[in-house]
N, C-alpha and C positions, 0 to 999 in steps of 0.2 A: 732475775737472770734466767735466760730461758735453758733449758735444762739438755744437756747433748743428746742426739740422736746417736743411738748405741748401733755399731755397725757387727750383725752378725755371721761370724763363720763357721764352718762346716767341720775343719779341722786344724788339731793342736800341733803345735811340733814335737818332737821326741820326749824334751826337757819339760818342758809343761803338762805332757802327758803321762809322765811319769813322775814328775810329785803331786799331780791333780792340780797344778795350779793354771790361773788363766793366763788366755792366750791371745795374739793378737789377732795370729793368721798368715803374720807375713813373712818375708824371708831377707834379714831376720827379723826375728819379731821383740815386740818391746823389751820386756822380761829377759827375754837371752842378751837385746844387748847391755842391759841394766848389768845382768852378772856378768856382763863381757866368756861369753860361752858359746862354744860353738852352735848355732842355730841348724838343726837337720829333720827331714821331713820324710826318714826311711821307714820308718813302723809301716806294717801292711794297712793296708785301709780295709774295713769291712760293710762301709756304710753308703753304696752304689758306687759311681762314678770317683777316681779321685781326680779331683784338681788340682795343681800345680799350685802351693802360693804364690801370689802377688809379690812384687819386691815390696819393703817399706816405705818408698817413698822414689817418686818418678827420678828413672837415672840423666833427667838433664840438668835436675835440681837441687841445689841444697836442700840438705835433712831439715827438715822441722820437727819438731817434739809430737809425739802421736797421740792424739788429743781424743781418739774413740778409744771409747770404753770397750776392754774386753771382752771375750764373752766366752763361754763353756763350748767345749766340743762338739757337746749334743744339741747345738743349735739348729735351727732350721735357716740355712743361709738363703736371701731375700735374692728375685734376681737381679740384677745391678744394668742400670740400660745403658746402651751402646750405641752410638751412632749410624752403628751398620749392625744390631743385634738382628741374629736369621734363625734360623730354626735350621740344628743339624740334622739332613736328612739318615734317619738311621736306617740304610739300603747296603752300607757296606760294613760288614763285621769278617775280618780278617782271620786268618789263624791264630790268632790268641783275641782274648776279651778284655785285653787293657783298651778302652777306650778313650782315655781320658787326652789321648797326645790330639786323637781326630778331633775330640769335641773343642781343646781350644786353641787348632790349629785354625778349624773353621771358625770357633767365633773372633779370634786377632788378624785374618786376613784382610790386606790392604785397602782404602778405600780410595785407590785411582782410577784415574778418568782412562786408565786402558785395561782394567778387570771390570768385572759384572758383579756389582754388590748388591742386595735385594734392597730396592726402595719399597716402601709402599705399596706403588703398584704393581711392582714384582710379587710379593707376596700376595698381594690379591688375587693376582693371577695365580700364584702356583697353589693357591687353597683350590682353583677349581681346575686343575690340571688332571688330567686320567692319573692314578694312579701308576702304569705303567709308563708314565712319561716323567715321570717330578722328577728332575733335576738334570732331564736334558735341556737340547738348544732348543728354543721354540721356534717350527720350521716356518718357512714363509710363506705367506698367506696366497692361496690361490683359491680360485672357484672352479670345481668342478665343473661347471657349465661353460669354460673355457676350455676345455679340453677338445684338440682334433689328433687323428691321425697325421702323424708328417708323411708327405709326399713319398712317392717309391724311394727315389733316390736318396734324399735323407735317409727313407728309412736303412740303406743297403748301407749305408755310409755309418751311419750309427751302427749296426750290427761287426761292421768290420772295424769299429773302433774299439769298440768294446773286447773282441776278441784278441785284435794285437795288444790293446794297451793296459786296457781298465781291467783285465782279469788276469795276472802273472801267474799265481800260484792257488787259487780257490778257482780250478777250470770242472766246473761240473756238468756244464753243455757240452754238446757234441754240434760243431760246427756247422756240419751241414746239414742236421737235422733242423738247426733254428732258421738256417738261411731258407730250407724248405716250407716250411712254417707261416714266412713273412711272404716266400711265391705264392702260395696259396691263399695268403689273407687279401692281398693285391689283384690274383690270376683273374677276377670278375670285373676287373677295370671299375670299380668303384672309386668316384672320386675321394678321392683321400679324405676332403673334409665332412663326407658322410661318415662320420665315427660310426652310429649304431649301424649302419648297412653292413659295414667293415664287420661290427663284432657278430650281428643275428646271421648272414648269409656265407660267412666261412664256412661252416661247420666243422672249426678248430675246437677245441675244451676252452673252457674257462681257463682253466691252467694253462695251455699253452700257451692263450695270448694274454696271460699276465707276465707269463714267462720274457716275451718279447717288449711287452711293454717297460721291464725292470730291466731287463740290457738297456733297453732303451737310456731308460732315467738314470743309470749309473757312467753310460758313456757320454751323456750329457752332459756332466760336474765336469768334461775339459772339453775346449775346444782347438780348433788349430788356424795357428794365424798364418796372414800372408806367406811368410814365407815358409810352412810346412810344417811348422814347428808347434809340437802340441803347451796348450797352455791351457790356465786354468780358464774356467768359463768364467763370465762376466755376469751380473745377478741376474741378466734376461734368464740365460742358461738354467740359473741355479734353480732357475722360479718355472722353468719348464720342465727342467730334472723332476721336482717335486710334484709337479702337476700328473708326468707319467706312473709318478710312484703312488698319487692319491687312486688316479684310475685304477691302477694293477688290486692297490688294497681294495676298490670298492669291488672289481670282480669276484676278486675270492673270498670276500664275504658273504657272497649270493653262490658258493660252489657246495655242487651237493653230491649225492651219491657216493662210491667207494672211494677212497684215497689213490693215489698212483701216483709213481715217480715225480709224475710233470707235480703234483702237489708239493710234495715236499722240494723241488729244484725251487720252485716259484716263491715257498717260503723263507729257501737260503737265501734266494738274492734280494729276498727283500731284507737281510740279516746286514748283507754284504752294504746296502744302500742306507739302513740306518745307521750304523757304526761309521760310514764315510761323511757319512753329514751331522756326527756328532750328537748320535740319540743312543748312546751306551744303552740305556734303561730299556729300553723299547727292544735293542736288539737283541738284549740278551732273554728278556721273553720271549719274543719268536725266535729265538732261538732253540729254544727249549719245546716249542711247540714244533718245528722243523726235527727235532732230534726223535719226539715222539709219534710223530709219524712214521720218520724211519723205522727206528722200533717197532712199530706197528706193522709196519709193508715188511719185516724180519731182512733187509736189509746188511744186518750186523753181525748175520750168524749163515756159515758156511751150511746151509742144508742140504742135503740130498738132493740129486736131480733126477726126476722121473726117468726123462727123457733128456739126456743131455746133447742131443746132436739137435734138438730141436729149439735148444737158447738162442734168443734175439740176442747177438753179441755186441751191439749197442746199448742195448736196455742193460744185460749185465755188466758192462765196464762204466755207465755211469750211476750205476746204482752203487758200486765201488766209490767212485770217484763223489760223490754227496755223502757218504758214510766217512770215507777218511778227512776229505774238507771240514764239513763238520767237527770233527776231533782234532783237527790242528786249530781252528777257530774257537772252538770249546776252550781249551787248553790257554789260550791268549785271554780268553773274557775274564776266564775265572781268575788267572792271578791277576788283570786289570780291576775287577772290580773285586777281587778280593772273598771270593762266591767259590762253592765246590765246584769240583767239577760237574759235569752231566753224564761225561762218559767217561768211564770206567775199562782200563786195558784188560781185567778179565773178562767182560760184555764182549768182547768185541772179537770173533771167529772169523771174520773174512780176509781173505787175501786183498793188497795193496792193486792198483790198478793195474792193469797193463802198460807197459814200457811202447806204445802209438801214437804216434799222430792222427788228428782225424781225419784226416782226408786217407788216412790209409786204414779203416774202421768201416765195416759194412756192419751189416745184417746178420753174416754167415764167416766173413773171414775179418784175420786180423792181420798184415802183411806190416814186420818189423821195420820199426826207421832203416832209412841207408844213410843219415847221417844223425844229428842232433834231435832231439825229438823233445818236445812242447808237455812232455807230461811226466819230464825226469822231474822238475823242481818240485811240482806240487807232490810228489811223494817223498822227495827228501825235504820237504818243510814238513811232511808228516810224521816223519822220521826223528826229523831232531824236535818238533812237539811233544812226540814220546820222551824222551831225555828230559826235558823242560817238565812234564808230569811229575817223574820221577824224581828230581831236583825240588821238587816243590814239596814230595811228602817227604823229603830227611827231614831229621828233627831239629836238626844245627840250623833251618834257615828261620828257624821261628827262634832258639831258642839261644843261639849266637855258638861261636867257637870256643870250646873251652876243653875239649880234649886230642888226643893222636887219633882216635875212632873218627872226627870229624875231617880231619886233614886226610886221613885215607878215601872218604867217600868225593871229600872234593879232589883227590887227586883220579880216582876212576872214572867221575861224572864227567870232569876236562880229555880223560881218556876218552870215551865214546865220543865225546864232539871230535876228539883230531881222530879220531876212524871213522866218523861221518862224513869229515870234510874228504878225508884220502879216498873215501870211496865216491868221492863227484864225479860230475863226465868233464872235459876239460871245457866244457863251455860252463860251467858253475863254476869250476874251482879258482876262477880270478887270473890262470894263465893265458888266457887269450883275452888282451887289450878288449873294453867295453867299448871301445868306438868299430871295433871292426863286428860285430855282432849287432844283428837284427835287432828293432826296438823290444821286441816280445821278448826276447832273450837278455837282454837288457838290462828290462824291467825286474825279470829272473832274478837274474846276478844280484843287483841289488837287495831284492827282498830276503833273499836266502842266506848273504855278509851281513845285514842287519839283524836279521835271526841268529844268526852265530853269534853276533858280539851279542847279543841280549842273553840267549843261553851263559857265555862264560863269566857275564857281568852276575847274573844270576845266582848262580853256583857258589861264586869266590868273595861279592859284596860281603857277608855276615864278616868277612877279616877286617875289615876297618872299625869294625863296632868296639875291637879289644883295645884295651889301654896296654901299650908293649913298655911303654916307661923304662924306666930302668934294666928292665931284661933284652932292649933289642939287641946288643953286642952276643948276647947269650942264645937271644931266638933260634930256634928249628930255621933251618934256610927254606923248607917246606913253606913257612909261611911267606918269607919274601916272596916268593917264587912265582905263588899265586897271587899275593898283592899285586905281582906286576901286572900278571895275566889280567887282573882284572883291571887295572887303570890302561893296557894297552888296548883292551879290549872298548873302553868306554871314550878314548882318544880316538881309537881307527873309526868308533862310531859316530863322533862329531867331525871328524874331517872326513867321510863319507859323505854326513848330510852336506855339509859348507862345498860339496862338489855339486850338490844339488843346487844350492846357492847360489853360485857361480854360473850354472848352467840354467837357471831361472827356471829351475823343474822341483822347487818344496811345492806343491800342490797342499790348497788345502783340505782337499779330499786321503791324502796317503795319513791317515792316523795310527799308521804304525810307524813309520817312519817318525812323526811328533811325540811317538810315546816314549820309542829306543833314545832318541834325543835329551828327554825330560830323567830318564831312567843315565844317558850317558853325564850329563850337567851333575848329576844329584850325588854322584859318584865319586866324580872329581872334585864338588866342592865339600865333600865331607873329607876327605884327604884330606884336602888341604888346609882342611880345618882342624883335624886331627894334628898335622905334623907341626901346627902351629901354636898348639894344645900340647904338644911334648908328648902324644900317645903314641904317636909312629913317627921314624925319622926317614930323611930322603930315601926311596926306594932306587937304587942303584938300575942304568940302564941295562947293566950288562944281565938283568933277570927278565928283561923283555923280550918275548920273540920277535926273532926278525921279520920280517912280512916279505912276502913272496917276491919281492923287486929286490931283495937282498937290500934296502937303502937301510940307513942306522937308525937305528931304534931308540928314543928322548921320551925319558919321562921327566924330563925336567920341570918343575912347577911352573915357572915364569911360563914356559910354553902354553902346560896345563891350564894355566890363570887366562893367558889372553885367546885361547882355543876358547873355553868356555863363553863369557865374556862375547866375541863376535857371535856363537851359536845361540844364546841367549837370546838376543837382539832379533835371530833371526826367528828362534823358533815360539816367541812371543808374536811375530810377524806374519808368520803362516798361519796362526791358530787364532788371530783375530776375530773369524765369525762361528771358533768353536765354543762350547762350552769351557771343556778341557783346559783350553788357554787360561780361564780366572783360576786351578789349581795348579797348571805348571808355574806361571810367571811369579804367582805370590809363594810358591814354596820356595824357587830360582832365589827370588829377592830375598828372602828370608836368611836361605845358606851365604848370600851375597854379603847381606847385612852383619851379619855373627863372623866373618870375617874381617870385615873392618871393626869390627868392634873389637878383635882380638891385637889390631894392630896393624893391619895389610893398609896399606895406603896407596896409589897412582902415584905414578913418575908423571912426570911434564907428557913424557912420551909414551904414556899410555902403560905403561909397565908395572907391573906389582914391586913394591920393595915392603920389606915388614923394617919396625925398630929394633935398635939393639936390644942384645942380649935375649931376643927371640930367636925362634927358629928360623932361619934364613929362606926365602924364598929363591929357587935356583938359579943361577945366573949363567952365561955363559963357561963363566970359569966350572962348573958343575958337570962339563962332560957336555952341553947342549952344541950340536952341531951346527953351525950355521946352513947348512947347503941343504938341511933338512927340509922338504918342499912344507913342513909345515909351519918350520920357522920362517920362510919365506914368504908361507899366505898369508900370516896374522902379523908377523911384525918386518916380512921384507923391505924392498925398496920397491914400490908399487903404485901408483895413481889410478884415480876414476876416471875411470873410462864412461862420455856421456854415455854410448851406444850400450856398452858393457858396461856397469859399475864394477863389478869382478875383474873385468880385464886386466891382465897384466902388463906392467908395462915400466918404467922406471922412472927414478928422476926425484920421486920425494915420497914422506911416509905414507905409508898403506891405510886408507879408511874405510869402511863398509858403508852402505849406504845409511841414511838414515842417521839418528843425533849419537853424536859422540861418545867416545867410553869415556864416561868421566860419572862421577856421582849421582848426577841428576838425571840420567839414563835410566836409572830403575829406583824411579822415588820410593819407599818404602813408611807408610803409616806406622807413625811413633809407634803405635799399639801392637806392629810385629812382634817386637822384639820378646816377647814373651813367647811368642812362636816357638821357640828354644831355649827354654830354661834351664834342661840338662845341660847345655851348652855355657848358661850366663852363670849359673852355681858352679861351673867347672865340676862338674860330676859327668861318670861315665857314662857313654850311651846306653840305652836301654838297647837290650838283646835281641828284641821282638820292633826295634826302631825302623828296620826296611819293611816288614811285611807293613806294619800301622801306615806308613808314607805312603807305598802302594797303595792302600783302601781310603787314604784319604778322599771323600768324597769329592767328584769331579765338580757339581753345582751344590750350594745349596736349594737355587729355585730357575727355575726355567730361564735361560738368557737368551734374548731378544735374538734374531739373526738380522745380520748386518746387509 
């Protein structure tokens, strides 16, 4: 009889670890259910990593008798191979050092044919990846020796794209410096396609005309079609984007002599162009190399002026203006990737930019807007950066909510945002209709209401993590209050993007917009997860703020359910040729999955209903308003429009484009479900569960671009 292969584990559960006896490993494990005893795996771990047990045996199958031999504590557990086993890049360590949620979040993610799972020759690849690149997009392949100059006009046309569209709120040029820049690199009528004539006979800096060549490559990533309308560029685009950004890097690899402005501007946009094309890694070292030139050029620190009448007041407003960009970008990397800051609000002595336009910016004078002015937002996105800092070193968001000390810092942090917002110009504050405003402004609006809902999302999420059971009749209304704040906040932020949607403007170059999205989905499906779990019960609308149209305010779930659900769809859709996309859509699926597992089922018509004697999912009867324009996008009376698919229009049920909400929408590999153990053990979230989620690594290994 051949003798069993002894299967060994790493760690005992409570009970076996405390009369020494053995153990199996799993949950529960042999022994515990032998003595019919509760099975728990709460003892601290002191021996690296803890891992999560395994259940005892797979949940689609009858129990079988557990036939490996068990084994001691102090084993050395063997690694166990995987169909998709990867190597967790360890690049992101969060504010706390539980690791163990990232490491087998990454090893149980899905193995569909619309995520990037490491084959083979993925891994082959990412062993010979720069180091400063392992576990971005791999971008797409161009030669060098393809590169020209595009013609005048092109080039004027790209230059003016970039400044109305591609740069909202990170405006660290100065308009008409760059446009002078591109007259000069042209003024010698060289034909365009002599690139080197172009770069030897300007006599521009190396920086400058990398400067121009990264506008370039970042207004590139959209184009505009026929009828005026900007859209995303098509892969020729993307592959000339990149081509300009290969050139721009190879100049300023050959730049020598002192540092100056133009260096570090040349080094943000090359920040700006990897993060849009989904190279986190990449960016946030040059990012870090852009922050230390500034430092270096003392940029950050109000000094003394010799001669103050003699400041190029150019050169000092965007030496401003790369210092506070930087710090509002810094601020987003770091809780993305889960990395400290670089800048530091005691480092930083300079005054905020000046309140101009560039066309009204010389040399010598600075003449105040007479109406709306192009450089309010990027200092109130710097603005409420600051707050989002600050929000990030309290200790309740690592550590969860467990006192009145906590509810007070969250109710002052939601303070500075509504005195952030009150003090906008009225072209930010959402009261002037976004169709009667310029695209630039626009663009504004938008990024600056995303930023908001991210800040109060931010702030208020640690309230879901507490199990309110039996005390919510009892609860502080404090907590409601915020709960609300925070699920209204994370609602306004998926019916924001689904207007993007609608208007066929998810670009997939806007990776904030994909991130607020992934951060708005994650929100609502832990809600609703919780309420389903008997942690938290229906949050009452009447603790929602109203929004600025006065319309009525639903948090009704069933809303909540199928809001998510269409943005799902979408923002798995946008993020196709990101990296980003393989950790949104399999964490999405994940939360999606552990809801049906608790019981959420589809109606015929698309509708969530949960079984009896659960927590009810909200129905109309629940206060949800019908006239609600968002009960009207997801489940009105609506048809596909060929021209529009968004279009509205009546006659039968409302679909989105693309396969149906039903199941097979977001297939989800058996091996998920482990994904959420705290969930499947009915045990409470871990305290440090949002900050781990965020640092969840975006790739394990470089993914292809599409």
């Amino acid at each position: 009889m051949p003798q069993r292969k002894m299967r060994k584990v790493t760690r005992a559960c409570d009970a076996c670890k405390f009369k020494k006896k053995a153990c199996t490993g799993t949950l529960p494990c042999g022994p515990c259910v032998r003595r019919k005893v509760d099975c728990t795996y709460n003892t601290t771990y002191h021996r690296g990593v803890a891992v999560s047990p395994p259940p005892s045996f797979p949940r689609n199958n009858t129990p079988s008798s557990i036939d490996e031999a068990p084994a001691q504590e102090d084993a050395t557990e063997e690694p166990l191979p995987s169909r998709a086993s990867a190597e967790v890049t360890e690049q992101y360590w969060g504010p706390t050092s539980a690791h163990s949620f990232l490491g087998r979040a990454v090893r149980d993610l899905p193995t569909t044919t619309s995520n990037v799972i490491a084959s083979r020759e993925d891994r082959s690849r990412a062993s010979a990846t720069s180091i400063f690149l392992y576990g971005d997009r791999v971008a797409p392949e161009v030669q060098l020796e393809d590169f020209k100059w595009p013609d005048r006009a092109t080039a004027d046309g790209l230059i003016r794209r970039y400044f109305e569209f591609a740069a909202p709120t990170y405006r660290i040029l100065h308009q008409p410096t760059v446009e002078a820049i591109v007259r000069r690199l042209y003024q010698s009528n060289i034909h365009a396609e002599s690139g080197t004539s172009l770069l030897t006979q300007s006599g521009e800096s190396t920086a400058s005309r990398a400067i121009v060549l990264l506008a370039f490559s970042t207004a590139s990533m959209f184009q505009v079609d026929p009828e005026g309308r900007m859209r995303d560029a098509d892969e020729g685009g993307w592959r000339v984007s990149e081509l300009y950004y290969i050139k721009a890097d190879q100049l300023l690899s050959h730049e020598t002599g002192a540092p100056s402005l133009e260096s570090a501007q040349a080094r943000f946009l090359m920040v700006l162009y990897l993060v849009s094309s989904s190279r986190a890694h990449k960016a946030w070292f040059t990012l870090g190399t852009a922050i230390q030139l500034i430092m270096a050029l003392g940029f950050h620190s109000r000094r003394p002026r010799r001669d103050p009448d003699s400041v190029d007041l150019i050169q000092r407003e965007c030496q401003r203006r790369i210092l506070w960009c930087s710090y509002t970008l810094d601020k987003y990397l770091s809780v993305i990737l889960g990395r400290p800051r670089l800048w530091h609000d005691e480092d930083l002595d300079e005054e905020l930019p000046a309140r101009v336009n560039d066309q009204d910016l010389t040399s010598t004078t600075i003449q105040p807007p007479k109406r709306d002015c192009m450089m309010d937002a990027p200092v109130f996105h710097a603005l409420l950066a600051r707050i989002l800092a600050q929000a990030a070193k309290e200790p309740y968001v690592v550590s969860g909510i467990s006192s009145r000390e906590e509810i007070s810092t969250i109710q002052t942090l939601c303070a500075r945002v509504a005195q952030w917002q009150a003090e906008l110009p009225p072209f930010l504050s959402g009261i002037i209709h976004p169709s009667s405003l310029i695209p630039s402004f626009q663009r504004q609006l938008t990024v600056l209401q995303l930023a908001r809902y991210h800040v109060l999302m931010f702030i208020t999420r640690p309230l879901l993590l507490r199990n309110y059971g039996q005390i919510w009749p009892d609860c502080d209304p404090s907590y409601r209050q915020y709960l609300s704040v925070c699920l209204t906040a994370a609602r306004d932020a998926i019916e924001l993007i689904l207007t993007f949607v609608r208007e066929n403007q998810l670009f997939h170059a806007f990776w904030y917009s994909q991130y607020i999205a992934f951060n708005a989905l994650s929100i609502i499906y832990i809600y609703l997860i919780q309420v389903q779990r008997g942690r938290i019960f229906h949050i009452s609308h009447n603790y929602a703020p109203t929004s600025p149209d006065n319309r009525s305010s639903s948090l009704d779930e069933a809303m909540l359910y199928c809001l998510s659900e269409t943005a799902q769809y979408h923002l798995a859709d946008a993020t196709v040729r990101n990296a980003p996309s393989w950790k949104y859509s399999a964490i999405l699926q994940g939360l999606r999955r552990e809801l049906e597992r608790l019981g959420l089922r589809l109606h015929s018509d698309g509708s969530p209903h949960a079984p009896e004697g659960s927590n009810q999912i909200g129905t109309e009867q629940d206060g949800q308003d019908p006239s609600h324009p968002s009960y009207r996008e997801v489940r009105g009376l609506d048809t596909v429009n060929a021209e529009n698919p968004l279009a509205v229009s009546s006659g039968t049920p409302y679909q989105f484009p693309g396969p149906q909400r039903a199941s097979e929408q977001f297939l989800v590999d058996p091996r998920t479900e482990s994904l959420f153990d705290l969930f499947a053990m009915d045990k409470d979230l871990m305290l440090d569960f949002w900050p781990q989620l965020d640092t969840l690594p975006i790739s394990m290994t470089p993914s292809t671009g599409s």
